[in-house]
Chimera marker file (.cmm) of the C-alpha trace (Angstrom):
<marker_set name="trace">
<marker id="1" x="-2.654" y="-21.702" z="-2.641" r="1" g="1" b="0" radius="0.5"/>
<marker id="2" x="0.928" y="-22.172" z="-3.434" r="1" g="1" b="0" radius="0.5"/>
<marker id="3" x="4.197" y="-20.737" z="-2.550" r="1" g="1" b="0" radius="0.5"/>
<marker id="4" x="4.011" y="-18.198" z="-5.113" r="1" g="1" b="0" radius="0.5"/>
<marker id="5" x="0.604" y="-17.092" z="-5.057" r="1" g="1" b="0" radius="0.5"/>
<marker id="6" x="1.093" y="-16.177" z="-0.975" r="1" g="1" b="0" radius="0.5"/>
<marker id="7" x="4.431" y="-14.334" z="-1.931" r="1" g="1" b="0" radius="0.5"/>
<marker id="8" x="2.656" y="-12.837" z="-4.361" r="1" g="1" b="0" radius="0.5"/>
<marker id="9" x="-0.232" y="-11.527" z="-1.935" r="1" g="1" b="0" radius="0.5"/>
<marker id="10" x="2.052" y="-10.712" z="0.596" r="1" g="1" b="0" radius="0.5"/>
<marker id="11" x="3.964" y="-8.378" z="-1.736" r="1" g="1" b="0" radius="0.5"/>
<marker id="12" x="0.741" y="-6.850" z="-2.622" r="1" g="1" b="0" radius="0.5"/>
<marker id="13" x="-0.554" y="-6.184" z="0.378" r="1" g="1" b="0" radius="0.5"/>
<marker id="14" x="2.663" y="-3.941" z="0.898" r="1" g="1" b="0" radius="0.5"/>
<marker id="15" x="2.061" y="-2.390" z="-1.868" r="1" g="1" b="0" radius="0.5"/>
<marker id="16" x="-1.038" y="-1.165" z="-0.718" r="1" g="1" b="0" radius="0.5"/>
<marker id="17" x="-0.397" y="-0.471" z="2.579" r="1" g="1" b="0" radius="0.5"/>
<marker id="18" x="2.883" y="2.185" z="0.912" r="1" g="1" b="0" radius="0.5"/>
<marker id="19" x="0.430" y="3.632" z="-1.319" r="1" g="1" b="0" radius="0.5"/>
<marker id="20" x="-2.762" y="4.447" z="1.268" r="1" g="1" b="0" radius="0.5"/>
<marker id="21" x="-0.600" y="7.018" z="3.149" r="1" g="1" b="0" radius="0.5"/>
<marker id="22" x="0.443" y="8.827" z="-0.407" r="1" g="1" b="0" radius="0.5"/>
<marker id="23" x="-3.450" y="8.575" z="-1.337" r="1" g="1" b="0" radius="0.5"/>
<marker id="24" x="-4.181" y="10.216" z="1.937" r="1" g="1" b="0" radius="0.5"/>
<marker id="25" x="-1.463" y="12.945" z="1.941" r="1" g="1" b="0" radius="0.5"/>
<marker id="26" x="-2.212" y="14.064" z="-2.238" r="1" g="1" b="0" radius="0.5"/>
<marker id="27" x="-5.858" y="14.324" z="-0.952" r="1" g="1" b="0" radius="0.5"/>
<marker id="28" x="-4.538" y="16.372" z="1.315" r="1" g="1" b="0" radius="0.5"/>
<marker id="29" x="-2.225" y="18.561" z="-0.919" r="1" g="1" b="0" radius="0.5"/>
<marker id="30" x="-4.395" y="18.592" z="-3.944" r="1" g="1" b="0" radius="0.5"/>
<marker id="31" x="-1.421" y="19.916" z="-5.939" r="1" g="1" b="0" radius="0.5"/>
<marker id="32" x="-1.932" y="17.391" z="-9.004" r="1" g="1" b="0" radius="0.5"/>
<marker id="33" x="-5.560" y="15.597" z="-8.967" r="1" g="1" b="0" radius="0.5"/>
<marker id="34" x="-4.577" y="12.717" z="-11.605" r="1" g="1" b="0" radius="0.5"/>
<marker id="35" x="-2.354" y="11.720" z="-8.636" r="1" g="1" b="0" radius="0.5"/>
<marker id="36" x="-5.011" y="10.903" z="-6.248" r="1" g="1" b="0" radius="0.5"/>
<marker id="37" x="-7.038" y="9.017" z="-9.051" r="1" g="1" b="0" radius="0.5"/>
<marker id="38" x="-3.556" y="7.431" z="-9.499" r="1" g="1" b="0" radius="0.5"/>
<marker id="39" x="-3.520" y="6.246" z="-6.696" r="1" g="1" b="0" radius="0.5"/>
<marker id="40" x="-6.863" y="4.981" z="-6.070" r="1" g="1" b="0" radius="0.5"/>
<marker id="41" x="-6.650" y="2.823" z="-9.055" r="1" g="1" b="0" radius="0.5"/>
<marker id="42" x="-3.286" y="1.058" z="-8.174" r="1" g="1" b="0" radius="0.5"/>
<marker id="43" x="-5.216" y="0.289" z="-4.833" r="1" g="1" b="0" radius="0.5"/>
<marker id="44" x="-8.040" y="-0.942" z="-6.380" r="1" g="1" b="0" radius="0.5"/>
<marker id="45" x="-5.857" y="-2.905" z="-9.041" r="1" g="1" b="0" radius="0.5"/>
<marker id="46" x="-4.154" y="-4.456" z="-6.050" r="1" g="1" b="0" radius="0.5"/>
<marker id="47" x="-6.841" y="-5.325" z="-4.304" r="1" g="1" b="0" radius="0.5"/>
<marker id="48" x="-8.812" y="-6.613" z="-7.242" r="1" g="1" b="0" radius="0.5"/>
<marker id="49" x="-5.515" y="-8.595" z="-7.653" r="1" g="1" b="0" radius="0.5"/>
<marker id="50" x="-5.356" y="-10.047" z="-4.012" r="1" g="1" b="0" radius="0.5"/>
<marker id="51" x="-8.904" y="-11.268" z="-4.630" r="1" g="1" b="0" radius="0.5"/>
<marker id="52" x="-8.526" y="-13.401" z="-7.416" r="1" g="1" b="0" radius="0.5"/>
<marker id="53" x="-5.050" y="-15.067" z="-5.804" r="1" g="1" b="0" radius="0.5"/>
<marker id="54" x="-7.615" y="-16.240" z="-2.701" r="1" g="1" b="0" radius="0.5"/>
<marker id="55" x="-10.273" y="-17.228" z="-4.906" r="1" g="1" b="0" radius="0.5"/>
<marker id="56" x="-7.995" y="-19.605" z="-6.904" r="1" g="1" b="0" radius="0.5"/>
<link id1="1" id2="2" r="1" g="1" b="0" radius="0.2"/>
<link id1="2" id2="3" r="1" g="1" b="0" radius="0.2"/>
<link id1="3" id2="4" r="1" g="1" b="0" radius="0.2"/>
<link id1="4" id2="5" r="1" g="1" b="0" radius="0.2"/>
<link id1="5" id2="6" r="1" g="1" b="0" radius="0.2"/>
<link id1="6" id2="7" r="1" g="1" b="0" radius="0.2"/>
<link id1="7" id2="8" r="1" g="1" b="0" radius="0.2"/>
<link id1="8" id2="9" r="1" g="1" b="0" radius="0.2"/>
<link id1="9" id2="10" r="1" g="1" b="0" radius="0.2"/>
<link id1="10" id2="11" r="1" g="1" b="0" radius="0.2"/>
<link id1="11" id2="12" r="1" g="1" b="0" radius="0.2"/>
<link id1="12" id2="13" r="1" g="1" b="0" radius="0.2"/>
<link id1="13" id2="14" r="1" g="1" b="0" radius="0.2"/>
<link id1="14" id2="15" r="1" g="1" b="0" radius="0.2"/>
<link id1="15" id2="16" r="1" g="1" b="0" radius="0.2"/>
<link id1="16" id2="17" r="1" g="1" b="0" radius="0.2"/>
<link id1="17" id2="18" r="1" g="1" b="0" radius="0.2"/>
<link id1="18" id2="19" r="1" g="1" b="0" radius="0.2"/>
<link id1="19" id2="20" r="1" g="1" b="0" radius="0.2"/>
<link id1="20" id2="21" r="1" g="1" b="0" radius="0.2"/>
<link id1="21" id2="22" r="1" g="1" b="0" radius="0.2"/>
<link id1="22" id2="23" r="1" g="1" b="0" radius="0.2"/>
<link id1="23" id2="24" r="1" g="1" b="0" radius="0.2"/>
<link id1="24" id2="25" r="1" g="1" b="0" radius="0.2"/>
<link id1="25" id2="26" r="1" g="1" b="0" radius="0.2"/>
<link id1="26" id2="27" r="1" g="1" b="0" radius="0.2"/>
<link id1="27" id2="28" r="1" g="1" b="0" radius="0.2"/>
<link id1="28" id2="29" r="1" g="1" b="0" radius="0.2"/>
<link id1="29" id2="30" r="1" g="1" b="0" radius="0.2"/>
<link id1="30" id2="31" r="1" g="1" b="0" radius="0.2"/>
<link id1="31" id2="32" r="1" g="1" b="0" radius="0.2"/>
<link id1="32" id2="33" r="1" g="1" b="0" radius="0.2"/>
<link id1="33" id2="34" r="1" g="1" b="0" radius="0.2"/>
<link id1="34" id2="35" r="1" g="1" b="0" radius="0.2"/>
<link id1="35" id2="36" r="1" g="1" b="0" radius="0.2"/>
<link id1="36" id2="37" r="1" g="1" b="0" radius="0.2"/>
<link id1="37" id2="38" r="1" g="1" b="0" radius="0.2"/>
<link id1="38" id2="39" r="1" g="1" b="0" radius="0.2"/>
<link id1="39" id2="40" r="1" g="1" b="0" radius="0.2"/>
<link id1="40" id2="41" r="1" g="1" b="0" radius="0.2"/>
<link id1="41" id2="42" r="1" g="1" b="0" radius="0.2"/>
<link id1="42" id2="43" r="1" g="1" b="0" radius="0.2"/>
<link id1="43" id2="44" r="1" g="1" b="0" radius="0.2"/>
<link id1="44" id2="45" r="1" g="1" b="0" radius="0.2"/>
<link id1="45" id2="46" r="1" g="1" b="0" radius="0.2"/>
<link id1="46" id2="47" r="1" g="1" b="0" radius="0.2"/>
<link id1="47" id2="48" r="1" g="1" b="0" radius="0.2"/>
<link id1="48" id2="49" r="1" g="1" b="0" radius="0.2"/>
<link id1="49" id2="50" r="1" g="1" b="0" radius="0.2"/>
<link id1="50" id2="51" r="1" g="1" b="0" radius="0.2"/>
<link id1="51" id2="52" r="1" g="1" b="0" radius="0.2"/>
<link id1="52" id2="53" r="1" g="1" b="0" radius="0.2"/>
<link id1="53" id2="54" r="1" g="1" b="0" radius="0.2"/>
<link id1="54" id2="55" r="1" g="1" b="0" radius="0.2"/>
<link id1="55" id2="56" r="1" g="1" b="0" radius="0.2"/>
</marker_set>
């Protein structure tokens, strides 16, 4: 893995860690439901994302 791919993960794995507290608080406060599929879907995006920067 190279320099950019790591930054690249790291930044990620921010991004996910930000967004699991919103996920958890809009499932909370189900004022606006597209917002907690929102949510799961960036996760899963970044995730899916993280994956394929290890596998390479």
């Amino acid at each position: 893995m190279d320099k950019k791919a790591k930054k690249r993960i790291e930044i990620l794995r921010k991004k996910v860690q930000d967004l699991q507290p919103r996920l958890a608080g809009a499932k909370q406060q189900m004022d606006d439901p597209d917002e907690v599929e929102q949510f799961e879907q960036q996760i899963a995006a970044a995730q899916e994302e993280i994956a394929k920067l290890k596998a390479s």
